[in-house]
N, C-alpha and C positions, 0 to 999 in steps of 0.2 A: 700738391692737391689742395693743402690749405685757404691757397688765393681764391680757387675756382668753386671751392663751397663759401666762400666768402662774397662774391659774385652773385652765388644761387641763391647767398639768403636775404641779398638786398632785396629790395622790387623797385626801385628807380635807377637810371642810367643818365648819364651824359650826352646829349643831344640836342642838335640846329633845327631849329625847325621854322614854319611861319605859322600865324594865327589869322588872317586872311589873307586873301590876293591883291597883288597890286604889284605894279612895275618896280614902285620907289619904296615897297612896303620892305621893311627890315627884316633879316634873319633874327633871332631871337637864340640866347644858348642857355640853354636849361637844365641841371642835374635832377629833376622829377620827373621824366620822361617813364612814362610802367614799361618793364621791362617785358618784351616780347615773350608771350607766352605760347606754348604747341597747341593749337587747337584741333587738329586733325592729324588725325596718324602717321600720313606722309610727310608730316611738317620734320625739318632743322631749323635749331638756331645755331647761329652765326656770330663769333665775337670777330666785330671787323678789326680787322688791322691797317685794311687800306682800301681808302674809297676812290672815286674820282666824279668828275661835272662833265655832263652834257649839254648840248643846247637845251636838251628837254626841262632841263632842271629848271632854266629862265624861265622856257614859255608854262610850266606847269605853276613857277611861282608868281607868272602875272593871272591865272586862271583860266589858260588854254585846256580845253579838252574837260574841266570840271564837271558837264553837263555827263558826258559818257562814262567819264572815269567812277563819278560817284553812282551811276547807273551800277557799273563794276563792283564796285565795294561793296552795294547792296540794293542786289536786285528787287527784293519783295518787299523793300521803302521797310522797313522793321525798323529803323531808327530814322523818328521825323524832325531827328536835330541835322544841325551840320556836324554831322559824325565824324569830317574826315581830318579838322583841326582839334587839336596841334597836328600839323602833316610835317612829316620830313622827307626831306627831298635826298634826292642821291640815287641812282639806279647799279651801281656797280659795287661789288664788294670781293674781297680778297680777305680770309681770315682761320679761324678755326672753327672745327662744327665743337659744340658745348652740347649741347642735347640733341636726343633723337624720335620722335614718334614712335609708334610701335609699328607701326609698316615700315621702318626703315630699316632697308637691310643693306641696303648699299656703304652705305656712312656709317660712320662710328666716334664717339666726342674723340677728339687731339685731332681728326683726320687733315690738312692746310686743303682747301677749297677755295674754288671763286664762284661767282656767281653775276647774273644782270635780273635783277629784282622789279618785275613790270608794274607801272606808273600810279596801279592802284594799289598797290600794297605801301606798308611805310618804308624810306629808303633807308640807305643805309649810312648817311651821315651820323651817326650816333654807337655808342660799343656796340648794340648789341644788335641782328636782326631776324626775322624768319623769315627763308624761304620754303618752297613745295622741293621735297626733296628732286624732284625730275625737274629743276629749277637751276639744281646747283652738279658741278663736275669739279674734279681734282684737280687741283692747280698744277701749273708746267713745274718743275722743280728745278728747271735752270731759269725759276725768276723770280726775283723776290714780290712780297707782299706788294711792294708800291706799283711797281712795273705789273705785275699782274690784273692792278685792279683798273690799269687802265684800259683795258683789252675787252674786258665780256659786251658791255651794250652797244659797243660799234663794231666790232667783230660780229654779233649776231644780226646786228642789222645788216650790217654787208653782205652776210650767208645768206639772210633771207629775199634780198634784192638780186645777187646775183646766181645763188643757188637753186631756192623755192623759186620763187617768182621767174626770173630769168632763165632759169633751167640749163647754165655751165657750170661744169664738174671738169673734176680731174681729167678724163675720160676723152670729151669732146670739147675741152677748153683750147688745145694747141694750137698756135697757128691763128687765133682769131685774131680780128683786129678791134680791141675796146679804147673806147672813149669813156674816162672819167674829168666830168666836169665839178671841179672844187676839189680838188686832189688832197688838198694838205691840211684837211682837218682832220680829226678824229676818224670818221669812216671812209673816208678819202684814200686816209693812208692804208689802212688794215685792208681796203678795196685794192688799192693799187698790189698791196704783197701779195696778195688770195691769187689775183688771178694770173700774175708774174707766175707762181709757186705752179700755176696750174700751163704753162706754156704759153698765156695771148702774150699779144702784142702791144701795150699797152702807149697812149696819148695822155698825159695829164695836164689842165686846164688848171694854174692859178695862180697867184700874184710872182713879181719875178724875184722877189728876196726867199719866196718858197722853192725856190727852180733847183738848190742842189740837196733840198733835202729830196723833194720824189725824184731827182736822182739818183742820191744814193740808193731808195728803195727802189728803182730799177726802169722806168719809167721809160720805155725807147726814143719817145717826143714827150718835149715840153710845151707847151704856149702858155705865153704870159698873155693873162687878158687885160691889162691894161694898157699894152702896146701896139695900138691902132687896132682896128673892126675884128672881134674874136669869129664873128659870123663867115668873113672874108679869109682870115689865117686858116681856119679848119675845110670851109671847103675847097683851098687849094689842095687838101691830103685825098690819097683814097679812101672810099666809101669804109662805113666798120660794119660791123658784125653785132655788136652791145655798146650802147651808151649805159651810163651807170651817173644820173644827175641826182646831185645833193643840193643844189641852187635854185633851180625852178624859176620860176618868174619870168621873164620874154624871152629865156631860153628856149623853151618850149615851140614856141612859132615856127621855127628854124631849125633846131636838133635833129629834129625828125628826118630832115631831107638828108641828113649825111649816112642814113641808115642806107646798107644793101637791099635792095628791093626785091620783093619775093623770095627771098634767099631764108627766112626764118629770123632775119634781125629783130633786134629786141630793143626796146628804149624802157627803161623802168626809171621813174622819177619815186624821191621819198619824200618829196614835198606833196601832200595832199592836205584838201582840203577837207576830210571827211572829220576832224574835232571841231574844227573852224565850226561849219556847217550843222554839227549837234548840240554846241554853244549858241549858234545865234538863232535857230528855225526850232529846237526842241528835238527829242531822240526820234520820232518819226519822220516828222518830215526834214529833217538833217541826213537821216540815212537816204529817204528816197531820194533827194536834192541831189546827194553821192551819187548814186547807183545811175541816175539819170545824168550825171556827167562822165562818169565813168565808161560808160554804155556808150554814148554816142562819140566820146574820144576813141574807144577802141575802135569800133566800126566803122566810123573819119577812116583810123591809118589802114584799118587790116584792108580797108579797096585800096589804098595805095602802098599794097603792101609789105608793111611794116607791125609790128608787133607794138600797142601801147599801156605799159601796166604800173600799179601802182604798188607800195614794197612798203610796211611797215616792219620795227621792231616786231620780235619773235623771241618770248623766253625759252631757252633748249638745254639742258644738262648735256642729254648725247650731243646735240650741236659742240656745246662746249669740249666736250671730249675729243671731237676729230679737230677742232681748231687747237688743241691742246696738243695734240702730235704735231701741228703745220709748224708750233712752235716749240717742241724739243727737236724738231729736225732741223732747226733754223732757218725755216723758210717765211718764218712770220716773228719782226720783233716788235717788239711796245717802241712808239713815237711819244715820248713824254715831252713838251713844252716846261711844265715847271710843277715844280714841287712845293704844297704849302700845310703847315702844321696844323693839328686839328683846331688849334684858338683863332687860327688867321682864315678861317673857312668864309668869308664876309667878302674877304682883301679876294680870296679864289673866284669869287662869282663875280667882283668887279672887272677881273681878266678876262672872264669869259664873255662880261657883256661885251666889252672893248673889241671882242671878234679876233679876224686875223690868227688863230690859230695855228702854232705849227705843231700837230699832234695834241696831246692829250692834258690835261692839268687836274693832279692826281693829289690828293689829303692825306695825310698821311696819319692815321687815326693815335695808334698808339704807337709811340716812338720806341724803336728797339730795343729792347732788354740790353 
């Protein structure tokens, strides 16, 4: 107990963080970082043990989405500085809960938790962090901290794209025929397991050095898109039932036609423009710019129709709790690419820029007892 009131009597932490935006701007590592404190009653804090990187991490550290996110952080302008540097980036955490709010009844400090910590809050590259306790869910117990933390913010985005949004379950998954385009990154993979786990049929679209890993995770077709027209290889197959696109870009022109027609097909893309759009036009007319492409893309496909919707991340405790059985039943495991120590956190985001992913690249905060 000694270390953990030793902890509680600092008030600075260990922590990456950046001081503005910019492509080429540097991570920064700091031992002054104020240690996350409970401000509201539902809050946990979090001693991570293991983080992991997303693409968001980039795009949020060149100042994607800044415009909405800081809207987020504080709505009633109450602070007319740039409130949100030093930011720390990281959205995934795996660790133990240290404190609890007085609404918390779920949690208890020692309890091993994970968590995906949404874009406005501070992430979790650093010891310590808070989440809203309906934020955070009990870690699988057949996985350790590293393997765990590579799971929560693509695993939810998956749920939210093919669950919420898409509307296949356990239930009515069987038998479907889905197309995942970009199979073998981060939400690629945890996509491909979800809906394997759930009976489709699954097609996965991506480079051909990735071809035996979404095999292993189960994959009935592969197509390598770099070996002649991806447009021409897919629609030699039959029609599907769910596209599930993480690429976007002139996909889209085309995707569409491979859907089942009037059958209830779905295409949900997580490529949108709607931070783009509140970055460059301001929070008004960036939202309306949205809603006014979003509008007239649905109404395009639904006369010809097809279903066209858009799927962002979604922070969920209970989400995480039913993804957390997909994975003690082992119907769902962590795709880790590589593993780097919390001093080499710089060396991790240059892998990430490099792209080409096979699964997840995961930090490992504090090195095992």
């Amino acid at each position: 107990r000694g270390v953990r009131l030793g902890a509680a009597a600092r008030s600075a932490m260990p922590s990456w963080v950046i001081d503005r935006y910019g492509r080429g701007e540097a991570l920064r590592f700091t031992r002054d970082m104020a240690l996350p404190a409970i401000r509201f009653p539902n809050e946990v804090v979090i001693r991570v043990h293991a983080a992991s990187l997303n693409p968001i991490d980039l795009s949020m550290k060149s100042g994607y989405g800044a415009t909405a996110l800081n809207m987020k952080r504080d709505p009633l302008k109450i602070n007319s500085t740039d409130s949100e540097f030093p930011l720390t980036l990281g959205r995934d955490a795996s660790g133990e809960v240290m404190e609890c709010g007085l609404n918390v009844s779920y949690f208890k400090p020692g309890d091993k938790v994970w968590a995906a910590i949404p874009p406005w809050k501070q992430g979790t590259l650093s010891e310590f962090v808070v989440a809203s306790g309906n934020e955070v869910s009990f870690k699988p117990k057949c996985l350790s901290h590293v393997e765990a933390a590579s799971l929560p913010y693509v695993g939810l985005t998956a749920w939210s794209a093919i669950n919420k949004v898409g509307g296949l379950n356990k239930e009515n998954c069987a038998g479907k025929r889905v197309l995942i385009l970009g199979a073998s990154g981060g939400v690629g993979t945890f996509a491909l397991q979800l809906v394997k786990a759930w009976g489709a049929h699954v097609t996965a679209v991506c480079s051909n050095d990735a071809s035996p890993l979404v095999k292993k995770l189960g994959a009935d077709d592969v197509i390598d898109y770099r070996s002649g027209n991806l447009e021409e290889q897919l629609k030699a197959l039959p029609l599907f039932d769910f596209i599930l696109d993480n690429v976007g870009g002139s996909n889209e022109k085309w995707a569409l036609d491979l859907l089942k027609k009037w059958s209830g097909a779905t295409y949900v893309t997580l490529v949108t423009p709607f931070l783009i759009n509140m970055d460059r036009l301001g929070v008004a007319d960036g939202m309306l710019r949205t809603g006014v492409t979003i509008g007239s893309k649905t109404v395009k496909h639904l006369c010809k129709g097809v279903h066209y919707r858009w799927a962002f991340f979604m922070p969920s405790g209970p989400y995480l709790d039913e993804i957390a059985e997909l994975v003690e039943s082992g119907k769902i495991h962590p795709v880790i690419d590589q593993v780097f120590s919390f001093s080499e956190v710089p060396e991790a985001f240059l892998k990430l820029e490099g792209g080409h992913a096979r699964g997840k690249t995961v930090i490992n905060v504090i090195d095992k007892k």
